[in-house]
C-alpha positions as CSV (number, residue, x, y, z in Angstrom):
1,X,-9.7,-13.8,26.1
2,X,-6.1,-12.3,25.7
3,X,-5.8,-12.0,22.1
4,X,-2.0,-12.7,22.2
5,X,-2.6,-16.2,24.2
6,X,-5.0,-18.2,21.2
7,X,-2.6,-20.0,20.5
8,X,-2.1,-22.2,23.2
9,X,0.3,-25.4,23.4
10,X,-2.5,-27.5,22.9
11,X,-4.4,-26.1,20.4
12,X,-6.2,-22.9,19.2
13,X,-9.1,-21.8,22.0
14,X,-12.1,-19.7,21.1
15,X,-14.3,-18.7,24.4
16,X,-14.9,-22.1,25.6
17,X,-14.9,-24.2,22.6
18,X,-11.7,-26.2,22.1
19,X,-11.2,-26.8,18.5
20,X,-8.1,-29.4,18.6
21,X,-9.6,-31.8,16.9
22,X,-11.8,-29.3,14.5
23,X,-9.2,-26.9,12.9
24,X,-5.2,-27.5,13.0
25,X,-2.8,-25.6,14.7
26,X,-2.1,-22.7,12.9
27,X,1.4,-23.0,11.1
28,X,2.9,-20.7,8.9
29,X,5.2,-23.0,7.3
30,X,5.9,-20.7,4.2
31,X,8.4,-23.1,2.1
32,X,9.9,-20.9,-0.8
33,X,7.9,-18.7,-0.8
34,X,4.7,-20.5,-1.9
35,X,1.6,-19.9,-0.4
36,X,-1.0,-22.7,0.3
37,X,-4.3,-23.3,-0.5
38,X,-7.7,-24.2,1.3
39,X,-11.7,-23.7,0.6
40,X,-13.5,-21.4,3.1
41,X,-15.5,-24.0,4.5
42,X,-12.5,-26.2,5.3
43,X,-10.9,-23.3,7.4
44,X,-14.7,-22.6,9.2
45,X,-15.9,-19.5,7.1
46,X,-19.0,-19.3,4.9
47,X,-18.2,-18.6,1.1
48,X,-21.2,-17.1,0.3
49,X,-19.8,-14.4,3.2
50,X,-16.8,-13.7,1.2
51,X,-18.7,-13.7,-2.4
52,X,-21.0,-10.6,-0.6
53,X,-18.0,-8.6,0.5
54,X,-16.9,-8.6,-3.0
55,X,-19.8,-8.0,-4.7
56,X,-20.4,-5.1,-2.2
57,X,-16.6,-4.0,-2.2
58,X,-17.7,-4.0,-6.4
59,X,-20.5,-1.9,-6.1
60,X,-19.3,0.6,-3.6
61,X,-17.8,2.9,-5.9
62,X,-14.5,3.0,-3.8
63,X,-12.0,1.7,-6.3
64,X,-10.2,-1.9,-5.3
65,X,-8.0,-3.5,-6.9
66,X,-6.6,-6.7,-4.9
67,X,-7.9,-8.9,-2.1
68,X,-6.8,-12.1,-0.4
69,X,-8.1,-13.5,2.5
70,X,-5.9,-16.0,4.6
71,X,-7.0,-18.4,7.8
72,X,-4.4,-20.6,9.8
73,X,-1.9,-19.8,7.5
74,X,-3.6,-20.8,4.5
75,X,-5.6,-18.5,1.4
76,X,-9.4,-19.1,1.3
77,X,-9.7,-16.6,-1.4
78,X,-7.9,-14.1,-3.6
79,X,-9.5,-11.8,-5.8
80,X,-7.9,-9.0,-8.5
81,X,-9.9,-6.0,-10.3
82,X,-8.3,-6.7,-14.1
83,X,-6.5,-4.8,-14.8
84,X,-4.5,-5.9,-11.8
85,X,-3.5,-8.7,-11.2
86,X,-0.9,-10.8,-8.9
87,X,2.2,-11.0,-10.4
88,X,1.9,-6.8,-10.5
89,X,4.0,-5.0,-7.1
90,X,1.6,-2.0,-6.0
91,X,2.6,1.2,-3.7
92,X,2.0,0.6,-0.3
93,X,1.8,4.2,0.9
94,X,2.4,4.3,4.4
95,X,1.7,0.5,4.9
96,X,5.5,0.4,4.3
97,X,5.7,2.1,8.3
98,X,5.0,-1.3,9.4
99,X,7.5,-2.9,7.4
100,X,10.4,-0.2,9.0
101,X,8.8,-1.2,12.1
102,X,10.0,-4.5,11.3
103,X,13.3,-3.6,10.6
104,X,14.1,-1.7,13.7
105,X,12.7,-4.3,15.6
106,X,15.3,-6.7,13.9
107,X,17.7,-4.3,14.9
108,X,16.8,-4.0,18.3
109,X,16.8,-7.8,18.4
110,X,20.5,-7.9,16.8
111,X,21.5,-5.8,19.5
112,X,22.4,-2.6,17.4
113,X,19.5,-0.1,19.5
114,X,17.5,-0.3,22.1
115,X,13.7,1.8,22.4
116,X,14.7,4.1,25.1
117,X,18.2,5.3,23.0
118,X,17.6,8.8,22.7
119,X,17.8,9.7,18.6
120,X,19.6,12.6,18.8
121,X,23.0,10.6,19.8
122,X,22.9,8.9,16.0
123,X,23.2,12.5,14.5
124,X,25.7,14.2,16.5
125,X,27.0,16.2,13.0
126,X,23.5,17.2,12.0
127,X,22.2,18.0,15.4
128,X,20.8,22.2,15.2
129,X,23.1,24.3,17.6
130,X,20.2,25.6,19.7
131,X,18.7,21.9,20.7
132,X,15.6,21.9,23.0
133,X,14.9,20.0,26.1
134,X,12.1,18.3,23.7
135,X,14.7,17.3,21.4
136,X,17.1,15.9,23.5
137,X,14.1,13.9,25.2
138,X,12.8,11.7,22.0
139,X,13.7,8.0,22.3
140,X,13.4,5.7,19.6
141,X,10.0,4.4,21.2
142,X,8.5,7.7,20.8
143,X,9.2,8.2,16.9
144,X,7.9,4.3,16.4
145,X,4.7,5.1,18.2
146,X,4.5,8.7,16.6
147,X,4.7,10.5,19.8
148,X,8.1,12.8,18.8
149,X,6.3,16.0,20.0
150,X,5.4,17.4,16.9
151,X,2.6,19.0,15.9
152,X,3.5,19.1,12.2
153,X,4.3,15.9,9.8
154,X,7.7,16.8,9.0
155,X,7.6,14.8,5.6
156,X,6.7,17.6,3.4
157,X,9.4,20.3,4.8
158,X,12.0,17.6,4.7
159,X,11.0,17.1,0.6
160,X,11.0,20.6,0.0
161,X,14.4,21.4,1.7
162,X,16.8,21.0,-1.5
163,X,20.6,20.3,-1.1
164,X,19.5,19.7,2.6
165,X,19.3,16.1,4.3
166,X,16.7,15.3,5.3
167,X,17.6,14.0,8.7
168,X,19.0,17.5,9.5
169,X,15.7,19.2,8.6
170,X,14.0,16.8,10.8
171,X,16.0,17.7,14.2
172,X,15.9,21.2,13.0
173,X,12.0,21.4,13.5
174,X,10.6,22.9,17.2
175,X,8.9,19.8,19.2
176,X,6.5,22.1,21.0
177,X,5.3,18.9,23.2
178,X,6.6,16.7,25.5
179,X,7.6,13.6,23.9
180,X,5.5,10.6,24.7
181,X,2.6,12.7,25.3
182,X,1.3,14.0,22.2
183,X,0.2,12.0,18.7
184,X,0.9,13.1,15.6
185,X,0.9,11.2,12.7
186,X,4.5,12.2,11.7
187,X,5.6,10.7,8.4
188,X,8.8,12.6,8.9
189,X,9.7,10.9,12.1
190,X,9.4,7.1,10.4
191,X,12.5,8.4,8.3
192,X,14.6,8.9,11.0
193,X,13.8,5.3,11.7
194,X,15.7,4.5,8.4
195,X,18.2,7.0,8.8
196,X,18.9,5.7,12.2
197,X,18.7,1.8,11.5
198,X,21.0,2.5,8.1
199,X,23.5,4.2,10.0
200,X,23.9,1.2,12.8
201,X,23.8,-1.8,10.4
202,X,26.0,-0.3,7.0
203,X,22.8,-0.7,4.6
204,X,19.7,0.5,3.5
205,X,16.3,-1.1,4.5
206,X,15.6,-2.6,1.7
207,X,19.0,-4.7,1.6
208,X,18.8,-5.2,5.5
209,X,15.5,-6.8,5.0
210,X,16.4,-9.1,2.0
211,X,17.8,-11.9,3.8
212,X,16.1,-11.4,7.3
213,X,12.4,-11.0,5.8
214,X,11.9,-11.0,2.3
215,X,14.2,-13.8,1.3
216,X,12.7,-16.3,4.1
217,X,9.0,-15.1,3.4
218,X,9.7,-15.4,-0.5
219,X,9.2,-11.5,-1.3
220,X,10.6,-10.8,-4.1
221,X,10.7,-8.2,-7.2
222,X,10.1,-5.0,-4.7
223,X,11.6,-2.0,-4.7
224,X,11.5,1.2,-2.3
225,X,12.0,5.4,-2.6
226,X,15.0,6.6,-1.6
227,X,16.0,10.1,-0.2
228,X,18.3,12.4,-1.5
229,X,20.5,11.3,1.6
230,X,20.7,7.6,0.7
231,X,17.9,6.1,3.1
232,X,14.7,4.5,2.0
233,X,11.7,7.3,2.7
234,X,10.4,4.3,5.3
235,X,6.7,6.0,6.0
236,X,5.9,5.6,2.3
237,X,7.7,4.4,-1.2
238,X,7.7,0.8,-0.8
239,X,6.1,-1.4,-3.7
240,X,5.6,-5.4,-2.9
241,X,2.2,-7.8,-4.1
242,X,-0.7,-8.2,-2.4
243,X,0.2,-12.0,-2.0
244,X,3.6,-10.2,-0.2
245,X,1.1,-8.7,2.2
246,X,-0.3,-11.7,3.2
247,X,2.9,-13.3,3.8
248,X,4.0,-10.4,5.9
249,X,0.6,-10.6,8.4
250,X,0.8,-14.6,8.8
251,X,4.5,-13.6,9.6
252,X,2.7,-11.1,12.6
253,X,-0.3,-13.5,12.8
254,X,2.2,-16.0,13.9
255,X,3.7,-14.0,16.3
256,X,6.9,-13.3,14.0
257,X,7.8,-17.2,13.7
258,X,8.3,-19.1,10.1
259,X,9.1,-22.7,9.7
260,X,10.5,-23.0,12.9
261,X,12.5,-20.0,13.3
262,X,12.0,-16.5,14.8
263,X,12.2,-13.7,12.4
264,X,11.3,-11.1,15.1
265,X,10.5,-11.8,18.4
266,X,7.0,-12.3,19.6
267,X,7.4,-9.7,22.2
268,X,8.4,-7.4,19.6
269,X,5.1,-8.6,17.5
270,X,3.1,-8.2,21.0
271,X,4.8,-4.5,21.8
272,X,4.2,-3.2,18.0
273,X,0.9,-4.2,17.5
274,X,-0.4,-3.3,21.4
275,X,-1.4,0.6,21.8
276,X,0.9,2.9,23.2
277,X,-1.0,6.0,22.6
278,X,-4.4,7.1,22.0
279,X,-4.7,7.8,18.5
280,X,-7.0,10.5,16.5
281,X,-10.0,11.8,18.5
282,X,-12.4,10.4,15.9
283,X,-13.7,7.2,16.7
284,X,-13.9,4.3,14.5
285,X,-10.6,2.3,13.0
286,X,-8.3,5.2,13.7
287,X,-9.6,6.1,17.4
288,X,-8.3,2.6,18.8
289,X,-5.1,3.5,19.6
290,X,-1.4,3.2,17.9
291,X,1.8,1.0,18.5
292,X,4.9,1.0,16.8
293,X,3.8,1.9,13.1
294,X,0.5,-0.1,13.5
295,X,-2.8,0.6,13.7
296,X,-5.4,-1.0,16.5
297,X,-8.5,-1.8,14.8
298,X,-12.3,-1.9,16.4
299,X,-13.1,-5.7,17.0
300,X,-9.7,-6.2,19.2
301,X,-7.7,-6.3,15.5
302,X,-4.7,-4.3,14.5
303,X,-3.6,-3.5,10.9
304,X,-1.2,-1.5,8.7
305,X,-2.8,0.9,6.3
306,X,-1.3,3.1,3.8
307,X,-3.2,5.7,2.2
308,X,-6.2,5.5,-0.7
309,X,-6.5,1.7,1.5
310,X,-3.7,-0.6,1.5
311,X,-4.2,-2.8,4.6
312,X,-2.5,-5.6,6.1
313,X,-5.9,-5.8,8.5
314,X,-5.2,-9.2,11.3
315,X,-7.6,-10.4,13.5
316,X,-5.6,-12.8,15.7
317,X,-8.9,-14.1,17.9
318,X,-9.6,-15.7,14.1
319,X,-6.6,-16.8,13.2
320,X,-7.0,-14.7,9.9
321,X,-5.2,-12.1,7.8
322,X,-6.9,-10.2,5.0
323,X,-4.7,-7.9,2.3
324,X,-6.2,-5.4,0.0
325,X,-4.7,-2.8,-2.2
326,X,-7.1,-0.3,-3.9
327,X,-7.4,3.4,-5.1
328,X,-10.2,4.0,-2.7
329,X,-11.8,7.7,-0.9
330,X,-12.9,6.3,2.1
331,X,-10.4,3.8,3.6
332,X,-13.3,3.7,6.6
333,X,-15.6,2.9,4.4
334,X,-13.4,-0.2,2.9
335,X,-13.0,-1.1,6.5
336,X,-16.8,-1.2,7.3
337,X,-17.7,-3.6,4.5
338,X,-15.4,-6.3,6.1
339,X,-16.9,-5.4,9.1
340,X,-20.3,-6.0,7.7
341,X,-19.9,-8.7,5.2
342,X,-17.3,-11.2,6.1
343,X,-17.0,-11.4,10.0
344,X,-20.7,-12.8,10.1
345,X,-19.2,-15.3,7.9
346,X,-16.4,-16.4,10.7
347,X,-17.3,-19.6,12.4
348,X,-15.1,-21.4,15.2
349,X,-15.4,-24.9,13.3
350,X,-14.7,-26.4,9.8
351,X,-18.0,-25.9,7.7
352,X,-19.8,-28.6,5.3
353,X,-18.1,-28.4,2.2
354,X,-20.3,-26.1,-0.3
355,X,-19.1,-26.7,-3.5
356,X,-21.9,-24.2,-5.6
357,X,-20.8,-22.0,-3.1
358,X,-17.3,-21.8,-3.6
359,X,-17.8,-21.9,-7.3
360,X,-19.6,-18.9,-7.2
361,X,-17.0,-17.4,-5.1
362,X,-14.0,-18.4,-7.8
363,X,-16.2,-17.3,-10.7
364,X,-16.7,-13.9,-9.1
365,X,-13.2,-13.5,-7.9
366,X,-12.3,-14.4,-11.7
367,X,-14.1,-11.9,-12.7
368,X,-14.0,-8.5,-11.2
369,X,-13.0,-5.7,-13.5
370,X,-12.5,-1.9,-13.5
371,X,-14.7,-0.4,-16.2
372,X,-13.2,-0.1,-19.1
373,X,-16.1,1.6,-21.0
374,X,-14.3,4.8,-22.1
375,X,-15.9,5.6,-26.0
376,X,-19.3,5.0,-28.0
377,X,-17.2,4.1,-31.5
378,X,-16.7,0.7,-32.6
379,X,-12.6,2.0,-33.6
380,X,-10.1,4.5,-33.0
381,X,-9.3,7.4,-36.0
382,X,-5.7,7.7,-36.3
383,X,-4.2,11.3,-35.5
384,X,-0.9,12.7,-34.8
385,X,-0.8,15.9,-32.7
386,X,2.3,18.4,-33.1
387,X,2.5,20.0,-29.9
388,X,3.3,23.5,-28.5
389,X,5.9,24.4,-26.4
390,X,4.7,22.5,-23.0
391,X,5.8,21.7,-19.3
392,X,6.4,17.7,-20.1
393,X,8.8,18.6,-23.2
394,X,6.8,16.7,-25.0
395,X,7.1,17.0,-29.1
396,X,4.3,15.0,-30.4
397,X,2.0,12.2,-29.7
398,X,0.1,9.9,-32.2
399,X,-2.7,7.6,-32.1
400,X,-3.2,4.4,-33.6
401,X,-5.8,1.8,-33.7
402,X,-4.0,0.2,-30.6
403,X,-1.6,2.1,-28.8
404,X,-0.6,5.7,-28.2
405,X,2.8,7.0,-28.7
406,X,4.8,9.7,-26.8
407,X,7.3,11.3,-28.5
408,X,10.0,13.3,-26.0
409,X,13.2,15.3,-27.5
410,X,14.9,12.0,-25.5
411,X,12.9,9.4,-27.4
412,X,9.6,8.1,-27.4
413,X,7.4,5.9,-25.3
414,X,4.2,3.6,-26.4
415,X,1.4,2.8,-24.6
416,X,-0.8,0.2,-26.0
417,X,-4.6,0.5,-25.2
418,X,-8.1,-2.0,-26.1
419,X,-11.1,-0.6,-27.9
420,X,-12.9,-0.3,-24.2
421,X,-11.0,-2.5,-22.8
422,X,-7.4,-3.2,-20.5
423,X,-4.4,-4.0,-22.4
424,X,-1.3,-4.2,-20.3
425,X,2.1,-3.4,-20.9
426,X,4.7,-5.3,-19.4
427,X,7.4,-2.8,-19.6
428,X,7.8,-0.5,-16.7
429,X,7.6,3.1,-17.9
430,X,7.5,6.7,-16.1
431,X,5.0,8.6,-16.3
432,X,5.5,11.2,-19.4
433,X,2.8,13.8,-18.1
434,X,4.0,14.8,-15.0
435,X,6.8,18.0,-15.0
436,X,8.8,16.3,-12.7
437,X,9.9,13.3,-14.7
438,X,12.7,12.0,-12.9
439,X,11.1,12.0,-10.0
440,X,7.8,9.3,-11.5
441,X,8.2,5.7,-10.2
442,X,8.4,3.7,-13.4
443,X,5.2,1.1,-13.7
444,X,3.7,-1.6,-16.0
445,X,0.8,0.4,-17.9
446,X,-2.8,-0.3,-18.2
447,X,-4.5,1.0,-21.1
448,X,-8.2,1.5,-22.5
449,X,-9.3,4.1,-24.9
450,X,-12.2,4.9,-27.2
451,X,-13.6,7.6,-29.6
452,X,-16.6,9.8,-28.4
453,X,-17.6,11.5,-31.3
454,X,-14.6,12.9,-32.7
455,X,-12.9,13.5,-29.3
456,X,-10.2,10.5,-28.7
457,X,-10.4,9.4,-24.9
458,X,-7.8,7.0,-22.9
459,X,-7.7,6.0,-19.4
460,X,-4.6,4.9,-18.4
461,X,-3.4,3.3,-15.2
462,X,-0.2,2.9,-13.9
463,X,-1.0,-0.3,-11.9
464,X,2.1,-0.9,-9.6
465,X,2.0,2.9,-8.9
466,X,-1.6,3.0,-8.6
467,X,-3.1,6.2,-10.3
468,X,-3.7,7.5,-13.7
469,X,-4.9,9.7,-15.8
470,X,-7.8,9.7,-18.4
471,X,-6.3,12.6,-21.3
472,X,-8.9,13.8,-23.7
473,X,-7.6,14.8,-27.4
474,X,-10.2,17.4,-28.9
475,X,-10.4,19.1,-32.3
476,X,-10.3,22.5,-32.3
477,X,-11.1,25.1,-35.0
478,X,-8.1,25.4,-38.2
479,X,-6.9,22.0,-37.5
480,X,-6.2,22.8,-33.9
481,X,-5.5,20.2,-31.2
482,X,-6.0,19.9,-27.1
483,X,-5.3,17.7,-25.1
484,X,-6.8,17.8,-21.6
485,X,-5.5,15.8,-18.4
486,X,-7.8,14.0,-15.3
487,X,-6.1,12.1,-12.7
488,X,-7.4,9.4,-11.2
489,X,-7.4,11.1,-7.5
490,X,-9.1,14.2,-9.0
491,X,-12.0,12.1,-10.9
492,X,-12.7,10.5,-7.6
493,X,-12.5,13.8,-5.8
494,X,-10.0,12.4,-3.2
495,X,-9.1,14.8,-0.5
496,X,-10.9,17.6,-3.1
497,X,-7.9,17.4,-5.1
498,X,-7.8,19.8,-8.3
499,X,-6.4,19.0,-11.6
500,X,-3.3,21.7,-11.6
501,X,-1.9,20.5,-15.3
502,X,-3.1,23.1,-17.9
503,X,-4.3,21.9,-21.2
504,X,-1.7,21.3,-24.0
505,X,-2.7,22.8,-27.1
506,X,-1.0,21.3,-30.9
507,X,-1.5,21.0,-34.7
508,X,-2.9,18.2,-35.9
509,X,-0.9,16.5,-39.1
């Protein structure tokens, strides 16, 4: 069965078994934003399925921290590792590529582009004086489907060309292929997107998507990167909830309709989410083949993904949408649980009601939690550290029974923390151990912290940016202090990161 005809005029079809008076049409009738409600078993899936996937996603050792899990339109479960939670926005990583790709194909639908418009016309001031043939060949279809050319993401030459835009580094790189015949994954390229949609409507992204997506889908509280030149980055940077995930793949689910009326075409949904080009060499969820800023998935499914797994994972043939956000090292991995666990537990008609199960499911989902274990002492010694000279300009920092305080030559910032266990703060603060400073997304804080022996531990997370550190205070000799950093990625040994801040070293008062 065509996965794009399921939903047919009179009713939802699954191989031969016509379930029009089993399930309801799905509708995606999204009325201020609020999202509605059924059990598992109502919608035709097994909660005992669901209950395993999280246990297992638990125990994996790949760190998650949000998952909902919609059919027909409706959530059948929704689970947070404290200390996240759902009122929190979380980095998206490149996830956001699928929300540009949704923008241009707004703009496409407004009549302000079309896919074959060569990009090089929308820069004619920025444009290298030697252009190639390559160049002048890209279309707007081959940036959206990351076929440019390329054989180098731009991204990180385009960050590191100060006082330079951005869009002129990007035409100034060599595009050794023939465009439309080569994929690269080419973070670089979904900027141009931005720059080029920004330049045709008078706005950014983010303001251009208010009122024609978030507004009508009830997204709200996000917020999105900007570059130097005044676009949003667009293949990364953008910060919505998980429950704003869900919304946005009942949106695609629905083949781009809400209550009635057509956000973005369905032939723009069909064309984005269908492969234009085969994809990485490597089998699995990322050999299936890529559209415009979407993923195919094994099983016939498609998905966004942003890095350290944020997914917007559909499976149309199911009518269901699952979103996750994590801090994960193996996004395959991730992947293969749901593989494993919950599409065994998809069935194509409503289920007997199981009320011990579902109750098990909620009480699980209630109750998931990153370790907080951090210390062996039953309280916290107070110490203030005067510190040396150091990278982060930072003066001093003390420690409390429940909080930590960094003190800047600019001012001071506290974190609160629990005895071995999250404490939250509300207020959105930067990083203060980064050298960079300006440059740190702000974020509500999660705190816990603990003595172990004399050596003072926290583990803080920034939870709407994601990662954090776990900083370790040790006496040394003649009343000495250091203070030794651990990010979150290193700990996990993502991508064999290394920790490259040096220790700071202080007096202790």
């Amino acid at each position: 069965m065509n996965r794009r005809n399921f939903i047919q005029n009179t009713g939802l079809l699954f191989g031969s078994h016509s379930l029009i008076s089993d399930l309801p049409l799905l509708t995606w009738n999204n009325v201020n934003g609020v999202l509605k409600y059924a059990t598992p078993e109502s919608t035709g899936v097994i909660s005992e399925a669901i209950t395993t996937y999280l246990n297992a996603a638990d125990s994996s050792g790949l760190e998650h921290h949000g998952f909902i899990m919609s059919r027909y339109g409706k959530v059948i479960a929704e689970a947070y590792w404290k200390p996240f939670a759902a009122d929190q926005i979380h980095t998206l990583y490149s996830l956001s590529k699928s929300f540009t790709s949704t923008a241009v194909g707004m703009a496409i639908q407004e009549g302000h582009l079309k896919l074959t418009d060569k990009i090089h016309t929308f820069f004619p001031d920025t444009l290298p004086d030697a252009k190639s043939d390559n160049l002048l060949k890209i279309e707007v279809r081959h940036v959206l489907n990351m076929a440019t050319g390329h054989v180098k993401d731009s991204m990180g030459i385009m960050r590191n060309a100060t006082d330079v835009p951005w869009s002129k580094t990007f035409l100034a790189q060599p595009v050794e292929k023939e465009p439309g015949t080569h994929f690269l994954y080419n973070t670089g390229a979904t900027y141009i997107l931005s720059a080029i949609v920004s330049k045709l409507v008078g706005m950014t992204l983010q303001e251009y998507l208010k009122t024609r997506l978030y507004d009508p889908l009830g997204i709200k509280g996000t917020d999105w990167e900007m570059s130097p030149e005044g676009y949003n980055v667009a293949g990364y940077g953008l910060r919505v909830s998980t429950r704003d995930i869900i919304r946005f793949g009942n949106l695609y689910l629905n083949n781009g309709k809400l209550n009635d009326k057509q956000l973005v075409t369905a032939d723009w949904v069909k064309d984005a989410t269908s492969s234009h080009i085969q994809s990485t060499p490597t089998g699995g969820d990322w050999g299936e083949g890529y559209g415009y800023q979407f993923w195919r998935c094994t099983h016939n499914f498609y998905r966004g993904d942003g890095a350290h797994g944020q997914y917007c994972i559909v499976m149309p043939q199911h009518g269901i949408v699952i979103a996750i956000n994590s801090e994960s090292a193996s996004m395959q991995k991730q992947m293969d649980l749901i593989w494993q666990f919950i599409l065994p537990g998809i069935k194509d008609k409503p289920l007997t009601s199981n009320t011990s199960a579902q109750f098990v499911l909620k009480s699980t989902s209630e109750n998931l939690m990153l370790n907080a274990k951090i210390g062996t002492s039953s309280s916290i010694q107070n110490k203030k550290i005067m510190l040396d000279e150091n990278d982060y300009d930072i003066k001093s920092i003390e420690i409390s029974a429940n909080k930590m305080k960094v003190t800047k030559s600019d001012g001071s910032i506290d974190i609160p923390f629990g005895l071995n266990k999250w404490v939250e703060n509300n207020l959105r603060i930067k990083n203060p151990f980064i050298k960079n400073f300006q440059s740190a997304m702000p974020s509500k804080v999660a705190a816990t912290a603990g003595m172990d022996g004399n050596d003072f531990k926290v583990r803080i997370k920034y939870v709407e940016a994601i990662h954090g550190d776990l900083i370790s205070i040790k006496s040394t000799p003649d009343n000495g202090a250091e203070l030794f950093f651990l990010s979150s990625l290193v700990e996990k040994n993502i991508n064999n990161q290394k920790e490259g801040r040096k220790p700071l070293t202080g007096k202790l008062l």
